[in-house]
N, C-alpha and C positions, 0 to 999 in steps of 0.2 A: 335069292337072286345074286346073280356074282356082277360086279361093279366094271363097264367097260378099264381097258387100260388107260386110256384117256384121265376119267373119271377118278382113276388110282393116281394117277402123276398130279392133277391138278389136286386133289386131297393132299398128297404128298408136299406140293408145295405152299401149300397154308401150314401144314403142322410145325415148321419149322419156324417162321416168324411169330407164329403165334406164342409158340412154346418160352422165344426169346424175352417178347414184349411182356409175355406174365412174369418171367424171371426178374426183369432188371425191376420191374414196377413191385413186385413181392421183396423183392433185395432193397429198393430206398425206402419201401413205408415200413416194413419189419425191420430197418437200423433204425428209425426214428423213433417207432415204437416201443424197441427194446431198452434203450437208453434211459426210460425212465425205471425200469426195473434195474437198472445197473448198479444206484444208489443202495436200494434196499438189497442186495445180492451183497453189495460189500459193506455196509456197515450192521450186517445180522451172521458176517462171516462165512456166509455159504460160498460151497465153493463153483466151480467153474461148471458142472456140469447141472448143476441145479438154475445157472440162470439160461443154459442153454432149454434144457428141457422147460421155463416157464417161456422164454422166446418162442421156441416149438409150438405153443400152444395159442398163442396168437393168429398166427398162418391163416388158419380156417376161418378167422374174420377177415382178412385182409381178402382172402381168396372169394369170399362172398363177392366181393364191388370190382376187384380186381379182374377175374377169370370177363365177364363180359366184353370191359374195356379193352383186353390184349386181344378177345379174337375178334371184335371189330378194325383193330390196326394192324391185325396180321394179316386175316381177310380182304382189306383194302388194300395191301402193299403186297400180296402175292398174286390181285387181281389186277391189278395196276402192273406190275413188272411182267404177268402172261401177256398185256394189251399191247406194253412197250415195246416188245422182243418180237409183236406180231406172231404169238404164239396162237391167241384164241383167233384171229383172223381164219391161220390155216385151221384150226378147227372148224371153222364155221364154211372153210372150204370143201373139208374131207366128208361134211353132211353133220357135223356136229351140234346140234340146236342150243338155244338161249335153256331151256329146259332140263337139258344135261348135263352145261357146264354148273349149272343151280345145284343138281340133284349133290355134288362131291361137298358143295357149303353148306346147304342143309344136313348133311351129317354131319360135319364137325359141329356145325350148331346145336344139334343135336345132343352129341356127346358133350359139350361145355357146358351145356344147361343141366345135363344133370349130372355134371361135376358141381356146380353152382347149388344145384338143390340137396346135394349131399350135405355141401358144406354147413349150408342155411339152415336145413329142418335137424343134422344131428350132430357134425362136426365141432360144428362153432358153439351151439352152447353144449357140449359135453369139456369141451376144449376149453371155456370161460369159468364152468364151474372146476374142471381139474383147477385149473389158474389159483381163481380166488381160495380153494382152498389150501393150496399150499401155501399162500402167500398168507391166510392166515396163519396157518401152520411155524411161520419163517417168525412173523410175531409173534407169535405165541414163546417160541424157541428163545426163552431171555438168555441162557444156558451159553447157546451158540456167537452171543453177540458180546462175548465176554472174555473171549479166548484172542485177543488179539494185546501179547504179547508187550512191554516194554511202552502200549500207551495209558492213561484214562480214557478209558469207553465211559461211556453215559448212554446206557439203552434206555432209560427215562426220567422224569424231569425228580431230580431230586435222588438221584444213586448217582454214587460216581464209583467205577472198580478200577484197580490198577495191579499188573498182575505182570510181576519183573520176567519169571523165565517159565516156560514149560516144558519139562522132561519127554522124553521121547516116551514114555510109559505114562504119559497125562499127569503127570505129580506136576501143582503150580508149587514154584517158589518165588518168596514174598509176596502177600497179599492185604491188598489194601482196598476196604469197604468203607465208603462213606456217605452215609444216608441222613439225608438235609428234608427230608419233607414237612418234618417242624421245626421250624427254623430257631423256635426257643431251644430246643434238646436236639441238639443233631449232637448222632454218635456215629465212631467211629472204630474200625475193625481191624486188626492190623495181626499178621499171624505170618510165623514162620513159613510155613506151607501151609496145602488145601488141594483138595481136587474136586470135581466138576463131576454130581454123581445124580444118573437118573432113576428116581424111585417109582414106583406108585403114586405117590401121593404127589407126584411133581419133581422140576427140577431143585438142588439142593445145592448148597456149597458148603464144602465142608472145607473148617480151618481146623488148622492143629498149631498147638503151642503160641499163643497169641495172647491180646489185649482185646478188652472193650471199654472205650474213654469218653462216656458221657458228657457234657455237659448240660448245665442249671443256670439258673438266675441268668439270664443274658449273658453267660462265659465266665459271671463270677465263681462258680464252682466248677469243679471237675472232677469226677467218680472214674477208678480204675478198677477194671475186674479182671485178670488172668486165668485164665484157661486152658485145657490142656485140648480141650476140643469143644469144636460150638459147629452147630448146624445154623446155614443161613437160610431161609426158605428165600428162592427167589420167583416163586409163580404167583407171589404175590402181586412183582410188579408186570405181570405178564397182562399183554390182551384179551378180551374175551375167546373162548375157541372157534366157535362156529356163529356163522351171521347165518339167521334162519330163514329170513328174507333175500328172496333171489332177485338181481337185477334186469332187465327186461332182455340182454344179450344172453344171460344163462339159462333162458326157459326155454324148454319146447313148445310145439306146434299148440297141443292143447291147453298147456298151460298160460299161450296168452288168451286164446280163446275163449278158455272157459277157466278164467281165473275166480279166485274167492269171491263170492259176492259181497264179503263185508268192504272191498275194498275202493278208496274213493272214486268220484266218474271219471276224474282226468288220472286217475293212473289206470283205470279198466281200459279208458280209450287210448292211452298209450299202448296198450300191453297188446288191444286187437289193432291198433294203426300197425303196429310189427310186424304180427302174424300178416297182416296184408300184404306189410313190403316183403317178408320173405316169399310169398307167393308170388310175387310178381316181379321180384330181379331175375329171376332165369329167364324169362320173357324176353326180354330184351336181346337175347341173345339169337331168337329168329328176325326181329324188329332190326338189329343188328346185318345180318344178313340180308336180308332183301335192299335195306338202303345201300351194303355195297357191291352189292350187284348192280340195283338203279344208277349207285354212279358209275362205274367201267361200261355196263355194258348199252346204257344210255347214253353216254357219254365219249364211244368208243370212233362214231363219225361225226359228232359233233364237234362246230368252229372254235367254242372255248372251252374243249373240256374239261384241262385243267380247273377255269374256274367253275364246273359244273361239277366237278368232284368234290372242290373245298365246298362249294356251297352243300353240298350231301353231309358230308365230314361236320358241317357245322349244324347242319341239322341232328344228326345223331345225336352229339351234344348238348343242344340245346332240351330234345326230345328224356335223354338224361337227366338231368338238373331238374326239366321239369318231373321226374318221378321223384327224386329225392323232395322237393320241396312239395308236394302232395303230403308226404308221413307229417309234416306239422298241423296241415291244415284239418288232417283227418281227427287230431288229435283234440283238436276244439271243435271239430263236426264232423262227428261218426258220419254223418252222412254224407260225407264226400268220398268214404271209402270206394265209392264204383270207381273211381278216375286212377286207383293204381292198375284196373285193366285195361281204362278204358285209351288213356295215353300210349301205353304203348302196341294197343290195338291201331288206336288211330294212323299212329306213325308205319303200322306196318299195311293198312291199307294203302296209304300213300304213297310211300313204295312201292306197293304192289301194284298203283294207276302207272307209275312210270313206267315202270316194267313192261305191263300191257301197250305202251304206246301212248300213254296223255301227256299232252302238251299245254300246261296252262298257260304260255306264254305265243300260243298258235292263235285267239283269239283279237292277238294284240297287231301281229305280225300282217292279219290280213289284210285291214282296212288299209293298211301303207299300201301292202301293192296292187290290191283294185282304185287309189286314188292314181297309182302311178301309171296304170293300165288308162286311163280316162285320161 
């Protein structure tokens, strides 16, 4: 079926606000978010495109909670500026129905929900585990967090490396190693040059032409040994590689479902409260639609529409918040799981009475004017 022109223009003027409000809302939570990766990016020496690509990968969670919220404000601010401009009017002049102006926001609602459900059942935890593995990867890299030239780095408690110049061919010149993790014998490494080599068996540093200067008895001794070359192993003080347990953002669909049975009740009930909320934020996004339809187009001959709009607008919100704080409760009673369909079922029936013409405020209004008829 091919979509009136109508139906094209009014689509047309949602994508555009929509598109805006997901950007700026994507642009302040992924700078906030990123900024704590910024730390580990610069003190493991990586470079610039490495925390961009970990940045990258965040998106797909933000875009979970985010994509609903913008096309509800796009939605309301391209229906709102059609009413202003007494656009929908003439439509509803030229034979245009409550039903057709619907039909162009239900497809974008449409397509955002399963933009949402993309992100939710594959994006975001394929996106969380790239994440955590590189970043252990970045720990893991003791190698890379040592190349910073002219300071003392300390990638962990008890090394300290100091490493004057690095040649354009990787040759370091002067190097200085000092390993304090017994605090009786802390020795120290001190060599002409060394370079930064990765083996099989780990990263390595290798000195040439240098010292190793023990000490004994609390600093009363001191033992020197000369060398013409020494390997340092340093994957020694490296992190574990791989964390084999996955966090509840990095699983998929069945794997909160039908997780391990060895595993405790409140982390099983955590892992299906998930599976539930992802099932049920794309939702929102028709629940989304029909409330801003009920406000414009309910709202459109009404004496305060304005405030019949914010009041809609805060319903949304409220109806929101109330889904988010459902995932806690499920989590100490699986059996409250029905309520992540069943809120924003509810909210969209009640949109949907507006729509149809109910007035809950019609039984109020009567009795005033049959007393004033009398």
């Amino acid at each position: 079926m091919r979509l009136p022109r109508l139906s094209i223009y009014v689509l047309g003027q949602m994508i555009g606000p929509t598109a805006l409000f997901a950007f700026l809302l994507t642009a302040v939570i992924w700078l906030t978010q990123s900024l704590r990766l910024l730390d580990l990016v610069i003190n493991r020496g990586q470079s610039a495109p490495t925390f961009l690509y970990l940045t990258m990968l965040i998106i797909p969670s933000l875009l979970v909670i985010i994509l609903p919220i913008a096309f509800f404000a796009g939605t309301l601010f391209a229906l709102h500026k059609l009413n202003a401009d007494s656009e929908l009017v003439v439509m509803s002049a030229a034979g245009f129905s409550r039903a057709q102006i619907a039909v162009p926001v239900f497809i974008s609602a449409l397509v955002v929900m399963a933009l949402t459900y993309l992100c939710g059942l594959y994006l975001m935890p394929a996106g969380q585990r790239a994440m955590k593995d590189k970043v252990v990867d970045i720990r893991a890299d003791i190698g890379a967090a040592l190349l910073n030239e002219g300071e003392f780095n300390t990638p962990v408690q008890g090394l300290t490396v100091f490493i004057r110049e690095i040649d354009s061919d990787g040759t370091i010149r002067g190097v200085l190693v000092h390993d304090n993790r017994n605090v009786k014998h802390p020795i120290t490494y001190l060599a002409v040059s060394g370079e930064l080599a990765q083996t099989p068996a780990g990263a390595r540093l290798i000195m040439f032409d240098g010292t190793v200067e023990e000490s004994g008895r609390a600093g009363a001794q001191l033992s020197v040994l000369k060398f013409q070359r020494y390997v340092f192993d340093l994957d020694q003080f490296a992190s574990p590689t791989r964390v084999t347990d996955r966090a509840t953002s990095e699983r998929y669909l069945p794997e909160l479902f039908w997780p391990n049975s060895r595993l405790p009740p409140k982390l099983r009930n955590a892992y299906i409260a998930e599976g539930h909320n992802r099932l049920s934020q794309p939702l929102y996004c028709v629940v989304f639609a029909l409330i801003a339809l009920a406000a414009v187009l309910r709202g459109r001959r009404a004496r305060a529409a304005n405030a019949l709009r914010i009041t809609f607008a805060a319903l949304a919100a409220a109806v929101r918040i109330a889904g988010y704080g459902v995932q806690g409760l499920a989590v100490r009673d699986p059996a409250l799981g029905f309520l992540f369909y069943f809120i924003p079922l509810a909210a969209a029936a009640i949109a949907l009475a507006f729509l149809a013409g109910f007035d809950p405020f019609a039984a109020l209004r009567r009795p005033k004017q049959v007393e004033g008829l009398s």
